[in-house]
DOVODO-476009 format. One record per residue (C-alpha): residue number from 1; x, y, z. Coordinates in Angstrom, 2 decimals, padded with zeros to 5 digits. Each point is the difference from the previous one (the first is absolute). Layout:
i:NUM	px:X	py:Y	pz:Z
...
***
This chain:
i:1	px:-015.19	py:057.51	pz:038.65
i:2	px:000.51	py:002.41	pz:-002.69
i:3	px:003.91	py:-000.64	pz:-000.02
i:4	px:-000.87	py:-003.75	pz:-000.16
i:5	px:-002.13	py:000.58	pz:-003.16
i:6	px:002.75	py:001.77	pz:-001.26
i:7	px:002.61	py:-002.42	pz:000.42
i:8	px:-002.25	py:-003.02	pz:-001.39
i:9	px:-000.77	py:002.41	pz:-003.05
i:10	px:003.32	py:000.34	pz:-000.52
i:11	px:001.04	py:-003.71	pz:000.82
i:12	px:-002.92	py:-000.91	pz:-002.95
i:13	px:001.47	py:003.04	pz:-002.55
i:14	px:003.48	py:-002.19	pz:000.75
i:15	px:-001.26	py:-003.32	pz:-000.61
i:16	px:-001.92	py:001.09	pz:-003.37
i:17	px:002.92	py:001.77	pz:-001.15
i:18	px:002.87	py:-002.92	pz:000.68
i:19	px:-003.41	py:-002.44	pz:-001.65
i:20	px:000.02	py:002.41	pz:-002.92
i:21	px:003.95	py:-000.04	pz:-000.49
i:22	px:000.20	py:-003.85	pz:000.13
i:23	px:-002.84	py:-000.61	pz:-002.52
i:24	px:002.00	py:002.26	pz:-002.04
i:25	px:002.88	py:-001.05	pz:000.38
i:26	px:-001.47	py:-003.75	pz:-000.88
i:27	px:-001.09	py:001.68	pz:-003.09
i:28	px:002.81	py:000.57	pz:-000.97
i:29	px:001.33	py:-003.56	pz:000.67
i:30	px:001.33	py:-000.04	pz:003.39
i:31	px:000.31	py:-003.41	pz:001.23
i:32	px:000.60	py:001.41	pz:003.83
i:33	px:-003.50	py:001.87	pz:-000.17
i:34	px:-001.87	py:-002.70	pz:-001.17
i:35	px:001.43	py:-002.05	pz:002.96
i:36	px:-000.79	py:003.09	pz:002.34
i:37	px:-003.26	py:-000.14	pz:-001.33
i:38	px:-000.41	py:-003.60	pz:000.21
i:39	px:001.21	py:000.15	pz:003.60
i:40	px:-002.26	py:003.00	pz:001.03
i:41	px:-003.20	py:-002.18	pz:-001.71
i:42	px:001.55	py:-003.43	pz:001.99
i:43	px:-000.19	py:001.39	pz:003.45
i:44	px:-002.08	py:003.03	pz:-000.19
i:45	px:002.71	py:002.45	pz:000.64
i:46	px:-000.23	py:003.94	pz:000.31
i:47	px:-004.16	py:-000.51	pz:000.61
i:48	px:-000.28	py:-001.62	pz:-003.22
i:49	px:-002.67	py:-002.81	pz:000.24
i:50	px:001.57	py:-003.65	pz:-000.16
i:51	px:-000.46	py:-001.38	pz:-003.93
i:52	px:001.35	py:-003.15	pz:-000.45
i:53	px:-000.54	py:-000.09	pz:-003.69
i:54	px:001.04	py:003.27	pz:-000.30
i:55	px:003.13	py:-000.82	pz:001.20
i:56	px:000.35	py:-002.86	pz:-001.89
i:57	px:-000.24	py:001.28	pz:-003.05
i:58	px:002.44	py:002.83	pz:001.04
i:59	px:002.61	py:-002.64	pz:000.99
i:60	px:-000.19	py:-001.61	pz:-003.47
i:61	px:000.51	py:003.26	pz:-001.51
i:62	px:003.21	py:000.78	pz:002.01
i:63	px:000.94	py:-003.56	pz:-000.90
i:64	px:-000.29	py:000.60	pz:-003.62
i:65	px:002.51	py:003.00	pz:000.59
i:66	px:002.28	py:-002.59	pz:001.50
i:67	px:-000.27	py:000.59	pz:003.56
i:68	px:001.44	py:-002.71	pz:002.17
i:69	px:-001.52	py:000.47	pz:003.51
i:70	px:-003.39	py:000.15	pz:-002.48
i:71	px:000.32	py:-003.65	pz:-001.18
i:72	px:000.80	py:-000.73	pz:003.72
i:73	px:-002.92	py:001.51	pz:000.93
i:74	px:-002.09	py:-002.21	pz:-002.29
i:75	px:001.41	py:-003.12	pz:000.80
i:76	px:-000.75	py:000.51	pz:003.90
i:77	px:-003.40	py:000.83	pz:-000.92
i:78	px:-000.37	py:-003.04	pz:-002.30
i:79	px:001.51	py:-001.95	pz:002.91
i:80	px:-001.88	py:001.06	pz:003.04
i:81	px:-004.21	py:000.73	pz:-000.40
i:82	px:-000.73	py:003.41	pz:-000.40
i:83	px:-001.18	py:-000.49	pz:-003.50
i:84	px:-002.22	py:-002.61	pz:001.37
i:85	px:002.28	py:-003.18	pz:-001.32
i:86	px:003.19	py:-001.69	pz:000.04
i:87	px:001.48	py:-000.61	pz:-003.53
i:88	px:004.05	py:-000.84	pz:001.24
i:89	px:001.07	py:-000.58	pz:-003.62
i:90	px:-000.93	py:003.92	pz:-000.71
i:91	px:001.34	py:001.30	pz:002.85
i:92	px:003.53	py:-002.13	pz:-000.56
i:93	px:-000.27	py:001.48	pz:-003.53
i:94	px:000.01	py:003.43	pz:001.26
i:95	px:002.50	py:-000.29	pz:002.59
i:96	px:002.29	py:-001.59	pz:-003.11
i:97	px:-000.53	py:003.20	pz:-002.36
i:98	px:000.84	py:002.41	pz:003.49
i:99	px:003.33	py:-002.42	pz:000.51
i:100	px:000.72	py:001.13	pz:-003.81
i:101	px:-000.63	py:003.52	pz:000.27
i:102	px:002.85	py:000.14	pz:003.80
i:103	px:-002.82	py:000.11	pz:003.06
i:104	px:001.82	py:-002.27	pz:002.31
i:105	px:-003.25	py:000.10	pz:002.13
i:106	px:-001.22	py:-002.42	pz:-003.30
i:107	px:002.72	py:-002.03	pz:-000.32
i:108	px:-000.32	py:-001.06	pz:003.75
i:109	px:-003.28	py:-001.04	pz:-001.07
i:110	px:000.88	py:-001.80	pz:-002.59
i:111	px:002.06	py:-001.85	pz:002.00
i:112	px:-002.23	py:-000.84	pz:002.83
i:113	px:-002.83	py:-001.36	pz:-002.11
i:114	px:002.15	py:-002.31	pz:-002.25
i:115	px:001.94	py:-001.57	pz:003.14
i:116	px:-003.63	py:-000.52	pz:001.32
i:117	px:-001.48	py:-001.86	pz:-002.91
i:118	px:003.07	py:-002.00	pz:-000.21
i:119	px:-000.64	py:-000.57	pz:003.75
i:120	px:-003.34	py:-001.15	pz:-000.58
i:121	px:000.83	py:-002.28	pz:-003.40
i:122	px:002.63	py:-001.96	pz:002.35
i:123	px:-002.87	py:-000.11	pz:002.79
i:124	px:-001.73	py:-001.67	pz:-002.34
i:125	px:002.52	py:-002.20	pz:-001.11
i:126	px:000.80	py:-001.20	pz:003.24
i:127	px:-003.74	py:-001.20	pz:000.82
i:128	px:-000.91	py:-001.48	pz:-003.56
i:129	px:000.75	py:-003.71	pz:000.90
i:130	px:-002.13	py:000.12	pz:002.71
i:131	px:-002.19	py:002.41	pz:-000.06
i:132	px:-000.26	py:000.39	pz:-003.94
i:133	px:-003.47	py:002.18	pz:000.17
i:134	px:001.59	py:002.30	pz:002.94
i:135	px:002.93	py:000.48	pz:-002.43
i:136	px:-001.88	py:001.00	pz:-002.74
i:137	px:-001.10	py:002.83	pz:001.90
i:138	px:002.97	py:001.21	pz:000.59
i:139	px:000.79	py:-000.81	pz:-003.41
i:140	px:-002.92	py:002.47	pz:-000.77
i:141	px:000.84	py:002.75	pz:001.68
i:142	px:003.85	py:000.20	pz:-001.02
i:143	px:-001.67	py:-000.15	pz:-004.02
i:144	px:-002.71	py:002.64	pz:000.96
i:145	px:003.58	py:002.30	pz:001.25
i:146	px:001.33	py:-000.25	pz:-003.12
i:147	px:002.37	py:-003.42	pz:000.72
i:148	px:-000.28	py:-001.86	pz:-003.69
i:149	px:001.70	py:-003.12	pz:001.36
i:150	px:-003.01	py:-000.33	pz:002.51
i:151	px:-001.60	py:-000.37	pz:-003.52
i:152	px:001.52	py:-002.70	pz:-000.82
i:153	px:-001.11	py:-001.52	pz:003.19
i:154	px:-003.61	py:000.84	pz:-000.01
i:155	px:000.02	py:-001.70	pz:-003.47
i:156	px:001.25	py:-003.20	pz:001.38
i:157	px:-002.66	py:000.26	pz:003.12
i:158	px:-002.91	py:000.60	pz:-002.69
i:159	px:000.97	py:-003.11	pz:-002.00
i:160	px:000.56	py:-002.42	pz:003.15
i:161	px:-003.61	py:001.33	pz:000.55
i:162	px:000.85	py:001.48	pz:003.56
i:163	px:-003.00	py:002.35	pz:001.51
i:164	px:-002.19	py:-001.08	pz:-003.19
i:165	px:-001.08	py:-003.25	pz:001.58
i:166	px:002.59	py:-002.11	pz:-001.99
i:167	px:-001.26	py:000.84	pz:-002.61
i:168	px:002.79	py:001.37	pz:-002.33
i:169	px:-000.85	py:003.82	pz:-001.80
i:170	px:002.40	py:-000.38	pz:-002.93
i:171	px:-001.04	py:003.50	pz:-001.76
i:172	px:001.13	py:001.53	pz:002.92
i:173	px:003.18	py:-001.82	pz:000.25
i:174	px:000.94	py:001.17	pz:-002.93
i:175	px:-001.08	py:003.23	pz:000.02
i:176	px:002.64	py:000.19	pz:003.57
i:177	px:002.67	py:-001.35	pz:-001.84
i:178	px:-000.18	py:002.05	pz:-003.02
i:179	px:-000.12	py:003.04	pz:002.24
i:180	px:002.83	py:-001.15	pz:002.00
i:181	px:002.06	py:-000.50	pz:-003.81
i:182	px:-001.12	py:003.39	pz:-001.48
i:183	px:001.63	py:001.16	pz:003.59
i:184	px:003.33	py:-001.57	pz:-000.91
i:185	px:-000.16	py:-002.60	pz:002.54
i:186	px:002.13	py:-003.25	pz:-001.59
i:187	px:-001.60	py:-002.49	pz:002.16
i:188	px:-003.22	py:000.94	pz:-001.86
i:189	px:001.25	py:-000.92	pz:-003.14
i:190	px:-000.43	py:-004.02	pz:000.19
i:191	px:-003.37	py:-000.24	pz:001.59
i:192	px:-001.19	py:002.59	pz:-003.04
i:193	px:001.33	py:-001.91	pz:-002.14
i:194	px:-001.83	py:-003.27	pz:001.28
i:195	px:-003.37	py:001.96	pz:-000.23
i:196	px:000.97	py:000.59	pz:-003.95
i:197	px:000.82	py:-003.31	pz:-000.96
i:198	px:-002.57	py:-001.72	pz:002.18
i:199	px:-002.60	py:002.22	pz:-000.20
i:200	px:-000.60	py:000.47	pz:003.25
i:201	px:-002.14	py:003.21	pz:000.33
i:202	px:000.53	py:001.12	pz:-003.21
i:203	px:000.06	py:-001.39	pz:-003.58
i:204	px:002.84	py:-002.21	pz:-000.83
i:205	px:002.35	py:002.28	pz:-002.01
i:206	px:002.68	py:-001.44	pz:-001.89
i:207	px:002.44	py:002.97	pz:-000.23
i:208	px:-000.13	py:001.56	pz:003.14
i:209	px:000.63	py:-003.29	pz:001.64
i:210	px:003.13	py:-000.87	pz:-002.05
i:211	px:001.02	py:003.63	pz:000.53
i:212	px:000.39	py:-000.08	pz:003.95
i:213	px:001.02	py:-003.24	pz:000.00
i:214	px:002.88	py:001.01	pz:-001.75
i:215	px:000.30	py:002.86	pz:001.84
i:216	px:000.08	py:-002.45	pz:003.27
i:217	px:002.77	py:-002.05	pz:-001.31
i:218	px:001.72	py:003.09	pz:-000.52
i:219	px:-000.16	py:001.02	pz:003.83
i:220	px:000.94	py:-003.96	pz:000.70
i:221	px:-003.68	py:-001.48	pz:001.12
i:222	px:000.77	py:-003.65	pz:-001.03
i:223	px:-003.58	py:-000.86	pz:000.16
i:224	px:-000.57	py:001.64	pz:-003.21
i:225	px:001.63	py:-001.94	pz:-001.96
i:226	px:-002.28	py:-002.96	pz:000.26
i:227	px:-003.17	py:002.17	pz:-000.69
i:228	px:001.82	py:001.62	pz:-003.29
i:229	px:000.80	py:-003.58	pz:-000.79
i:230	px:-003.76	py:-001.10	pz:000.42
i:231	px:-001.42	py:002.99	pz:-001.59
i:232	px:002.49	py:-000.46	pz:-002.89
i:233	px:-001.43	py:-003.61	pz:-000.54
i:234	px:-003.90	py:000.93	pz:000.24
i:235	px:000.76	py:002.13	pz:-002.97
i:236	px:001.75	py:-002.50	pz:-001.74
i:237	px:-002.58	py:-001.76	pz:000.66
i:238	px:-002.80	py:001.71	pz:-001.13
i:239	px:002.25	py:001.12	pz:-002.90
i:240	px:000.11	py:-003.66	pz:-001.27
i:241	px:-003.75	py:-000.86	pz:000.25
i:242	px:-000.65	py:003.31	pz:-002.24
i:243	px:002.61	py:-000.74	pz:-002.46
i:244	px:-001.14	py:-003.68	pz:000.22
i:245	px:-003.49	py:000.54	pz:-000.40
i:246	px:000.86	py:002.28	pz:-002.82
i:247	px:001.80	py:-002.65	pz:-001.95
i:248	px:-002.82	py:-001.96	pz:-000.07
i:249	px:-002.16	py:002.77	pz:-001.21
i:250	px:002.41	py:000.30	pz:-002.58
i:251	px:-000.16	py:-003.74	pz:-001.09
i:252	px:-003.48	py:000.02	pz:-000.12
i:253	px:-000.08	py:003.07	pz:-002.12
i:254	px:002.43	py:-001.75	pz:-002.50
i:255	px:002.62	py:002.57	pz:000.70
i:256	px:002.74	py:-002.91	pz:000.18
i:257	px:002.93	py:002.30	pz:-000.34
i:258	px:-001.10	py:002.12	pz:002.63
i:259	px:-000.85	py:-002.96	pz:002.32
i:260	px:003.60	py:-001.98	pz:-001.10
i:261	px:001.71	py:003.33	pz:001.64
i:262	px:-001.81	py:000.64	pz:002.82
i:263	px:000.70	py:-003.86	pz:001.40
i:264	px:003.24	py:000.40	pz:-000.79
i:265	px:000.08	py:002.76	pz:002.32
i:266	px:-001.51	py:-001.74	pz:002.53
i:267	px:001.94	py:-003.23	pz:-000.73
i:268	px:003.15	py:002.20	pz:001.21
i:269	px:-001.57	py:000.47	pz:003.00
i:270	px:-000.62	py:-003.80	pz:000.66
i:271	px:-004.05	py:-000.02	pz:-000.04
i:272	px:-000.47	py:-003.70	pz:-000.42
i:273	px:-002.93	py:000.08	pz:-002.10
i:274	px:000.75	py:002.67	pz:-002.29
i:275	px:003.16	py:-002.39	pz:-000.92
i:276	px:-002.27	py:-002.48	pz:-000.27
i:277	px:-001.78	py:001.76	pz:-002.92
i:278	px:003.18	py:001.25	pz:-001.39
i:279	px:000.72	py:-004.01	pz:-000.61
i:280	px:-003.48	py:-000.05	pz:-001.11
i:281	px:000.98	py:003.26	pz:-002.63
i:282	px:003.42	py:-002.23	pz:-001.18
i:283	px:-002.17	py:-003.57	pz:-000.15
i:284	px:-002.53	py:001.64	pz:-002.32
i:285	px:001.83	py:002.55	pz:-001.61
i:286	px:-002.30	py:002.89	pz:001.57
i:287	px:001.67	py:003.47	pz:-000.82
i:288	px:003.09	py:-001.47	pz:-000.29
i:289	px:001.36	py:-003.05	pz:-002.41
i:290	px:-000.41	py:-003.72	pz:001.54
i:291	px:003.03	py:-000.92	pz:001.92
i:292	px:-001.44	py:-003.44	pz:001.83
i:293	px:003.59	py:-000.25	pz:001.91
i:294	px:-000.48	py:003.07	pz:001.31
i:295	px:-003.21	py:-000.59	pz:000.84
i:296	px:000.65	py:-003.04	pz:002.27
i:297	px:002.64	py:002.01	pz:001.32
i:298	px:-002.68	py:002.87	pz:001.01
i:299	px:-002.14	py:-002.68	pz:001.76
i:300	px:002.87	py:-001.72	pz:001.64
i:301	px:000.90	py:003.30	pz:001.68
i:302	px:-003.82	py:000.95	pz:001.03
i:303	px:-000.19	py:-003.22	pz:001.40
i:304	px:003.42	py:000.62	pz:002.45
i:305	px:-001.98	py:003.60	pz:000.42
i:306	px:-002.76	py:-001.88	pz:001.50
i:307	px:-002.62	py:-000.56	pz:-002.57
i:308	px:-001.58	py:-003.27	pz:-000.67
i:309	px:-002.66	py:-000.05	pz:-003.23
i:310	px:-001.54	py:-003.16	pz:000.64
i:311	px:-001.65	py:-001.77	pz:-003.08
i:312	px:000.84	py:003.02	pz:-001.97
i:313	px:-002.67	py:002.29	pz:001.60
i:314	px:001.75	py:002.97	pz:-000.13
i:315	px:001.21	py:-000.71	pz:-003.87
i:316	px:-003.40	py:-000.94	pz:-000.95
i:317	px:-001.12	py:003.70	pz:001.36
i:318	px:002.82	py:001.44	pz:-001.69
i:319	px:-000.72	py:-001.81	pz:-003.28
i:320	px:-004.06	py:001.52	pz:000.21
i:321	px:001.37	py:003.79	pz:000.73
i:322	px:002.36	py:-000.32	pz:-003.06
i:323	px:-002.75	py:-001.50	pz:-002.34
***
């Protein structure tokens, strides 16, 4: 008994001393004794009680020194459920940074997971048409690995209204496809750019629309052309009205000159009833000198535009602002 006290007394002095040199050692920033440490914590080696966070801290330290198998170690406890739960995206992270720093145990990892959420995305694919809700769980679970393109997909499920009752949940639509876009996924770039122009789930927002459209048209999506187009006009559009309704401000301010110019301007750009007044300006010599040929010539042309004045309405208006 006494030789058995002996030896475990000895075994202990051992343990305490090798403990002692590795905590030193990680001191003095040794990635390899954090991961012993971490290791020893993990699985209660060398009659060390089992401390999970212990461990986990350790790991990160060794990983901070750069330690491959240390990132490795993270990721396949970010993958499995030892820490309680699952969080694939973290764990593929991990097993990324060990690739970088040469564990080949990593890289395999790396490997396996991205084949498998490409697996899943295609699973998906394949069952969409007829089984669109089924799909978008697989759709679901290849985004929640990390698969942006799956993104991309959910987006379209949350906007057809799938699993919300038909009902479609445009915030979240967009929110899917502008994750899948800040991921670099192309095929994110046109539905994003829908959701900008539209406002659908977020504010309409001139600029960042025209921006990926562009940027669409410059990876050959065809289908952004018409939207550019469209979104070009509504600004025209509005761009008109203002200017338009600001040339009548002008009129009835008396600032003729000012007025004269701006439906010029907008003459150019073939708004019937701003050439309308701008016959109107010539006929009565309104910040500019009377030029009655002219004049019939403006109405004459707002007429092929489109605009019909019957019994003088519109001049008799125009006569009252100018008064």
């Amino acid at each position: 008994a006494e030789a058995e006290n002996a030896e475990g007394e000895k075994k202990k002095r051992s343990i305490e001393a090798a403990l002692s040199a590795l905590e030193l050692a990680a001191t003095n920033g040794c990635a390899e004794a954090y991961l012993c440490l971490a290791d020893i914590a993990h699985y209660g080696k060398w009659d060390v009680p089992r401390d999970m966070q212990r461990a986990l801290k350790l790991y990160v330290k060794a990983a901070e020194l750069s330690s491959g198998e240390a990132y490795r170690v993270l990721g396949e406890l970010h993958l499995g459920d030892e820490l309680g739960k699952q969080n694939i995206p973290l764990a593929l992270r991990f097993f990324e940074e060990g690739e970088a720093l040469g564990s080949e145990a990593a890289s395999r990892r790396v490997a396996e997971l991205k084949a498998q959420r490409e697996e899943i995305y295609y699973q998906g694919v394949a069952k969409e048409k007829l089984d669109p809700e089924g799909a978008m769980r697989y759709f679901a679970i290849s985004a929640s690995m990390g698969y942006a393109l799956a993104d991309v997909k959910l987006g379209d499920c949350y906007l057809r209204g799938i699993a919300t009752r038909g009902i479609p949940d445009r915030r979240a639509a967009y929110l899917r496809y502008k994750k899948a876009y800040e991921a670099g996924v192309d095929a994110a770039v046109y539905p994003l750019a829908l959701c900008y122009s539209r406002g659908v789930g977020v504010n309409f927002h001139y600029r960042r629309a025209v921006k990926l459209l562009r940027r669409g048209l410059a990876l050959g999506e065809a289908r952004c052309r018409a939207e550019l187009d469209k979104l070009m006009q509504r600004r025209l559009k509005k761009s008109i009205r203002s200017m338009h309704s600001q040339a009548v401000s002008l009129l009835y301010q008396h600032k003729h000159d000012e007025a004269f110019r701006l439906l010029t301007a907008l003459a150019k750009m073939n708004e019937a009833v701003a050439v309308y007044y701008l016959g109107a300006c010539y006929e009565f010599g309104i910040g500019t000198s009377i030029d009655r040929p002219l004049a019939y010539a403006m109405y004459h042309r707002a007429s092929e535009l489109g605009f019909v004045d019957e019994r003088s309405k519109r001049k008799s208006v125009f006569l009252k602002l100018v008064k």
